[in-house]
N, C-alpha and C positions, 0 to 999 in steps of 0.2 A: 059662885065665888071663885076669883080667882086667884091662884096660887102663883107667888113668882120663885123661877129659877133662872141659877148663875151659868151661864155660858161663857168659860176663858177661852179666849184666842190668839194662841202665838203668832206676833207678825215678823217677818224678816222681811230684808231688800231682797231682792231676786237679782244672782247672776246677768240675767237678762233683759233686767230693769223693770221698773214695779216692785209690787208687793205681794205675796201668799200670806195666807193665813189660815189655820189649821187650828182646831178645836181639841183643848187637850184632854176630855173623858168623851168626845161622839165622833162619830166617821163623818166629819163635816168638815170640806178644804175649798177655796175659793183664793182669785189671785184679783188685780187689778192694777190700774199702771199707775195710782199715788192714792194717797191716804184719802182723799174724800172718796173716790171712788170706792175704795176698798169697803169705807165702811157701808155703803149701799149692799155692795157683794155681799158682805157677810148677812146682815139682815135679810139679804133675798134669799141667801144659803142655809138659815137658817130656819126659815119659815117653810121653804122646799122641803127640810127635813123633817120637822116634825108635824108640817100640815097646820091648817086652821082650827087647832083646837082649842079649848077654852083655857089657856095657860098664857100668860106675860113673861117675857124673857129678860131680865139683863145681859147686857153682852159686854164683856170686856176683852179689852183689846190688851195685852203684852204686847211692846213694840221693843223689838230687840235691834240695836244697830250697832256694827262691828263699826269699830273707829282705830286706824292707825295713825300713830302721831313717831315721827322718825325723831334721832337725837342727833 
């Protein structure tokens, strides 16, 4: 039987362009240079960390984006 668990992932832009994403309760970071790709990373980031065991993951993404708006 499998059991599912919640994997949150904060996403920011990156200074440098693209995206990071950083898991906020497991030592799991991965970056990519836009949102489709990103979400491959984190799924591949994901599976690299806990291995192919008999466990289903959700993955959620936080997408945080700074927005300046002048007056």
């Amino acid at each position: 039987m499998k059991r599912e668990r919640e994997i949150i992932f904060l996403v920011e832009e990156s200074a440098e362009g693209g995206y990071n994403a950083r898991a906020l309760e497991y030592s799991i970071y991965t970056e990519a240079e836009d949102l489709e790709k990103l979400r491959d990373a984190v799924k591949d980031a994901v599976k690299c960390h806990f291995g192919e065991e008999d466990l289903s993951y959700i993955i959620r993404l936080h997408i945080v984006k700074d927005e300046v708006i002048l007056v």
